[in-house]
C-alpha positions in Angstrom: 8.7 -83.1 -61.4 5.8 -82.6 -63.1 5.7 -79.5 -65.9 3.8 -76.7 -64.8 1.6 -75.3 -67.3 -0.8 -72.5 -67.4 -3.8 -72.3 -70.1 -4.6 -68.6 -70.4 -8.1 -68.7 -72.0 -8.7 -72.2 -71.6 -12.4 -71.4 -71.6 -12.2 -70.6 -75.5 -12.5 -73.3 -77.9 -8.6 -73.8 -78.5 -8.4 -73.9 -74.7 -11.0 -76.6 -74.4 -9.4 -78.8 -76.7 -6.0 -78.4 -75.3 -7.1 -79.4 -71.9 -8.7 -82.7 -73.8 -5.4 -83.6 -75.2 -4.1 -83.3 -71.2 -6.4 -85.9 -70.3 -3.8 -88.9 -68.7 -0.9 -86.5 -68.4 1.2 -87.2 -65.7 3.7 -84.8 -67.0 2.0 -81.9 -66.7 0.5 -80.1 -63.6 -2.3 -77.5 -64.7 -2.4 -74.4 -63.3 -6.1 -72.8 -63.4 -7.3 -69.7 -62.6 -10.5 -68.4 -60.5 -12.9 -68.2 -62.7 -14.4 -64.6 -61.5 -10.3 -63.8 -62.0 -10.0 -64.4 -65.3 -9.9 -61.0 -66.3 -7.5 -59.5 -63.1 -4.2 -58.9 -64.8 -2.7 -59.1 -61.3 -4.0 -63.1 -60.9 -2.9 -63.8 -64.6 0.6 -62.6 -64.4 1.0 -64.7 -60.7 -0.1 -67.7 -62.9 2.4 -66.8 -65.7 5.2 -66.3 -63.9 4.2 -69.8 -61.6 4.3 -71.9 -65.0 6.8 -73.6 -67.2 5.0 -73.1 -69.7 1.9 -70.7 -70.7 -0.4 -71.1 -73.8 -2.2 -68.3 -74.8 -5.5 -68.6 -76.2 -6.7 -65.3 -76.7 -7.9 -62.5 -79.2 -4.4 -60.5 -80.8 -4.9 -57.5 -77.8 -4.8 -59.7 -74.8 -2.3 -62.3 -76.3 0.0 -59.3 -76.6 -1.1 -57.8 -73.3 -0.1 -61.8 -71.4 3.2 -61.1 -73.2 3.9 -58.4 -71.8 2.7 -59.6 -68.3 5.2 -62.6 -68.6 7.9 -60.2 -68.7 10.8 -60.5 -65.8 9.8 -64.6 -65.8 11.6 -67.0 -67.2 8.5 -68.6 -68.6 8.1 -70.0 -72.4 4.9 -68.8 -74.3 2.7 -70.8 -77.2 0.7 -68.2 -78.4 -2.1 -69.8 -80.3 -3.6 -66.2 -81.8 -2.6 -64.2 -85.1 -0.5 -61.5 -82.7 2.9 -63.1 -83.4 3.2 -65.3 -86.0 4.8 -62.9 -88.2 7.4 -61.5 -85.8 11.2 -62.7 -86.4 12.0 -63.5 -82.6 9.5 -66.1 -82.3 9.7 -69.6 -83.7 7.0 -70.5 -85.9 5.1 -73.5 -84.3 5.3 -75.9 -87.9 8.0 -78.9 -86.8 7.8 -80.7 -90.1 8.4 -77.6 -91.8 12.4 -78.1 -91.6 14.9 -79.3 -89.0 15.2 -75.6 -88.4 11.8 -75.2 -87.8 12.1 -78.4 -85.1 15.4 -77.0 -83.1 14.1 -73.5 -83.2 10.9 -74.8 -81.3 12.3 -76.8 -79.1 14.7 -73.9 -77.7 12.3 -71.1 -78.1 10.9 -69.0 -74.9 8.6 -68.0 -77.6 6.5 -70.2 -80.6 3.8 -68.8 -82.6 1.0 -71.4 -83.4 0.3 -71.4 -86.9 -2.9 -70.7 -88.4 -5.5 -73.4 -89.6 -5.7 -72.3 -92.9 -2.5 -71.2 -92.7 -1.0 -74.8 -92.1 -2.6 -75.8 -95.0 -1.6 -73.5 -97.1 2.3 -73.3 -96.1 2.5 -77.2 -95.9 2.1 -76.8 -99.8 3.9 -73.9 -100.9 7.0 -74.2 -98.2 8.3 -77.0 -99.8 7.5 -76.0 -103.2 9.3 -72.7 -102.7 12.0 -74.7 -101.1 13.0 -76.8 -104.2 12.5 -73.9 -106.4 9.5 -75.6 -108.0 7.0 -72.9 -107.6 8.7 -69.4 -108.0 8.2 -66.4 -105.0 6.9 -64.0 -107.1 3.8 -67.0 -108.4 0.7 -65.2 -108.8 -0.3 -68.0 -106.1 -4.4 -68.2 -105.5 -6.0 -70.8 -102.5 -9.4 -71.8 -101.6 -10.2 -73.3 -98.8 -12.9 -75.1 -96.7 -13.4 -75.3 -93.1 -16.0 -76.4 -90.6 -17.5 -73.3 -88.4 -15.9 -74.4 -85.0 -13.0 -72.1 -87.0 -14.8 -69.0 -86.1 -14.6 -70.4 -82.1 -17.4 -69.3 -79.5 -19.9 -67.0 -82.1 -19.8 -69.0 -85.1 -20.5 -71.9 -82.9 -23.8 -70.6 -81.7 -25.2 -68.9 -85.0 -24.4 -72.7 -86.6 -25.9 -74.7 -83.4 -28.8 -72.0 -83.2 -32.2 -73.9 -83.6 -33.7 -70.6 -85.2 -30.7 -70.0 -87.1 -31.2 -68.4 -90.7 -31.3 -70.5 -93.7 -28.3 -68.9 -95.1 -26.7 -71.2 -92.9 -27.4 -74.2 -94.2 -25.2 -73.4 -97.3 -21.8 -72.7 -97.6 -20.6 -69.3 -97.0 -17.8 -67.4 -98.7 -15.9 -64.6 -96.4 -13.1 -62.2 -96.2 -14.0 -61.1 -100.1 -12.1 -58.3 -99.2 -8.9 -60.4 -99.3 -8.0 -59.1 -96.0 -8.6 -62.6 -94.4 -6.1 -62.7 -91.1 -4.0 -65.7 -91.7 -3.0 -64.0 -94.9 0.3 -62.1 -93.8 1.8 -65.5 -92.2 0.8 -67.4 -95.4 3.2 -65.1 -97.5 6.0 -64.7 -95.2 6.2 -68.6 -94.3 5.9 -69.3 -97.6 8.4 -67.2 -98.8 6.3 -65.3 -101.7 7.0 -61.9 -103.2 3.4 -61.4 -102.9 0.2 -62.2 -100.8 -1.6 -65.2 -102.3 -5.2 -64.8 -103.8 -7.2 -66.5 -100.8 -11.3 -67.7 -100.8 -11.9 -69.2 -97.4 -15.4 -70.7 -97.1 -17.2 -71.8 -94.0 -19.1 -74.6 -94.0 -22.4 -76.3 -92.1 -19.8 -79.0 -90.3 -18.4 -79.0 -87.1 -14.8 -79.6 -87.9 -12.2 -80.7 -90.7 -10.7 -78.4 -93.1 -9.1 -78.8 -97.3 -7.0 -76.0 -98.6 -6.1 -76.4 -102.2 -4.0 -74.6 -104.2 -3.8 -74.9 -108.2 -0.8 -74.5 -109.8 -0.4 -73.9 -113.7 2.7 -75.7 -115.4 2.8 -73.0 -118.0 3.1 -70.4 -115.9 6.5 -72.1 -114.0 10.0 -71.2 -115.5 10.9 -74.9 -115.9 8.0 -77.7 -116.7 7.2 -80.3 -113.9 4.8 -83.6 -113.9 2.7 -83.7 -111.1 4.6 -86.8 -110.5 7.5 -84.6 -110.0 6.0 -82.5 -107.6 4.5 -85.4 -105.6 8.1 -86.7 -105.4 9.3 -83.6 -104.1 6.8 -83.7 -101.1 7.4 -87.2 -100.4 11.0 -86.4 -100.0 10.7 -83.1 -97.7 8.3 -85.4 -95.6 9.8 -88.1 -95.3 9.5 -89.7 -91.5 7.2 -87.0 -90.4 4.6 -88.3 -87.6 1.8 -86.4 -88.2 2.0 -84.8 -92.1 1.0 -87.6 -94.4 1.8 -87.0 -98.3 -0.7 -89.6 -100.0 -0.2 -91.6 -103.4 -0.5 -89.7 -106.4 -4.1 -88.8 -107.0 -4.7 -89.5 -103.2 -6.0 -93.3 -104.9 -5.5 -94.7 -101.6 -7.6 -92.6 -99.5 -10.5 -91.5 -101.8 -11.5 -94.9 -103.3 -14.8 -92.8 -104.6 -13.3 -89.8 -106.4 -14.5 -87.6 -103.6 -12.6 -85.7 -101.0 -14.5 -84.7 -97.8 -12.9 -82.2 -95.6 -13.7 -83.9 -91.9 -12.1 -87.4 -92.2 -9.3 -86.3 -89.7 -11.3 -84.7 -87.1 -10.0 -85.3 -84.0 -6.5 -86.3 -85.3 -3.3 -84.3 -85.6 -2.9 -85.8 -88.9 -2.2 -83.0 -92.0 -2.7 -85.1 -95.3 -0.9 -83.7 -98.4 -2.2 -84.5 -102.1 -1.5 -84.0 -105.6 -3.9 -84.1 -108.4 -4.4 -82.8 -111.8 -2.9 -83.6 -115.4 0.2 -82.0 -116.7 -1.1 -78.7 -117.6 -3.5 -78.1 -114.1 -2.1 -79.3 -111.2 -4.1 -79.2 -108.2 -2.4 -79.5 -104.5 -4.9 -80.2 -101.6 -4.0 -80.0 -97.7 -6.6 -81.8 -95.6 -6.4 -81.4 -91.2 -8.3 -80.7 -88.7 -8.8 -76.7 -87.9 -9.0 -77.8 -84.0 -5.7 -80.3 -84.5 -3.0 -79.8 -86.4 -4.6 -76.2 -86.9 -4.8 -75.1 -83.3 -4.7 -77.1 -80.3 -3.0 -80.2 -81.7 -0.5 -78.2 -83.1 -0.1 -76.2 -80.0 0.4 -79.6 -77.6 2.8 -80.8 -80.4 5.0 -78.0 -80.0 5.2 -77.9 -76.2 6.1 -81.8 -76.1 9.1 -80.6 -78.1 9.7 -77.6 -75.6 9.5 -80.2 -72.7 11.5 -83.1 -74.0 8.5 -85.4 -74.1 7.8 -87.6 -77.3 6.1 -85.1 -80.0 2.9 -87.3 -80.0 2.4 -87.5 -76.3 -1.5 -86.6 -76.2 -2.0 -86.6 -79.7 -4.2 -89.1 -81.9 -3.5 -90.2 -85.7 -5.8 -92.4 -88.1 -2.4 -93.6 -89.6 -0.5 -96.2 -87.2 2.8 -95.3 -85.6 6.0 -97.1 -87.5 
């Protein structure tokens, strides 16, 4: 019998793309709401209670607000907004993370999506923190790139706007007041003392993403090659689907020298790489902020939920072994 599932704000951008991944489900029986209904809390919480599963695709209030609809049901939430990913009784939606991370998923009633730039980030310092590389209290900074379909519906239309301003034709830097959302999960996940030093810049691209984080060797308690630390990635990813730690340098994807931030649009790929010299060694995650940043990422986690294989609906630019 066929999964019911229930997309509450499927009209959004993360909604939209995690209908696309549906397309040639027969797995999955969508449950969609009358339009003129979308707001009726009454129609929602029918529709929440009916499904299997619900995704939530929603600003913080009204992801917290379906939550609290969904109570007395016994269905299981992916809440692809900020609201929860922070909160101890909810899984963290980041399989490759750890085995933990995988089981707790696939048990949950409740999994918090990760954040694009927060997938990034943590697929980085997680394992680095893990193997006691990189030490918690690191004065850890991270700048980032993204296309605008990050910002969803708004930043959309001021980037697609024939009349737009010139200022968008460059990129912009935001969130100077280091209060940029993602930045609580990015700490906690992590596992650092304190909240990284984060520069997230929007771009005149539609989607793609590169979070980079440099590390200085003098500054760690015990001296490491960035051979060492590319070895240490290899090894926590080893036999992951979808997070891809390149060859040192990342030689066999940028033949040129050059890294672009859209290669894996479309894909649920994450691409992990390490560069630099012994002294300044520079760590770059490269996605998709629509894939393994929200959508993707969200599908991925309810295959595990449902017992399906975790690609089921998902594309790679790297074959399958």
């Amino acid at each position: 019998m066929p999964v019911q599932v229930y997309i509450d704000g499927q009209e959004g951008t993360t909604g939209l793309k995690i209908l696309e991944r549906f397309n040639g489900r027969s797995d999955i029986a969508l449950l969609k709401i009358d339009p003129e209904k979308r707001k009726d809390n009454a129609e929602r919480k029918r529709l929440i209670h009916q499904s299997d599963i619900t995704f939530l695709c929603l600003p913080d209030a009204a992801a917290v607000e379906a939550v609290a609809l969904a109570e007395g049901s016994n269905t299981r939430i992916i809440d692809a907004s900020t609201a929860h990913r922070t909160n101890p009784d909810w899984a963290y939606g980041f399989p490759e993370l750890s085995p933990a991370h995988r089981e707790r998923i696939r048990t949950s009633q409740r999994v918090a999506v990760p954040g694009c730039y927060a997938s990034g980030f943590i697929s980085l310092v997680y394992p680095l923190v893990q193997a006691g590389i990189l030490p918690a209290d690191y004065p850890v900074t991270a700048y980032a790139l993204s296309g605008y379909s990050g910002g969803g519906k708004k930043a959309i239309a001021q980037y697609t706007d024939p009349n737009r301003d010139s200022c968008f034709d460059a990129p912009r830097l935001y969130a100077l007041g280091q209060t940029h959302k993602h930045m609580p999960e990015m700490q906690k996940i992590s596992g650092l003392s304190y909240p990284p030093m984060f520069n997230p810049i929007i771009c005149d691209f539609f989607n793609g993403m590169i979070v980079c984080v440099p590390i200085l060797t003098r500054l760690l308690p015990k001296a490491v090659t960035p051979e060492q630390v590319h070895a240490a990635f290899a090894a926590h990813y080893a036999n992951q689907r979808f997070v891809h730690v390149t060859a040192l340098q990342g030689s066999d994807v940028l033949p040129d020298g050059f890294m672009s931030a859209n290669p894996l649009a479309g894909s649920n790929d994450l691409e992990v790489f390490v560069c630099g010299n012994q002294d300044r060694i520079l760590l770059c995650a490269r996605l998709d902020n629509l894939g393994k940043g929200a959508s993707g990422a969200a599908v991925q986690c309810m295959n595990l939920m449902i017992g399906a294989p975790e690609d089921t609906g998902l594309t790679s630019v790297y074959e399958k072994e």
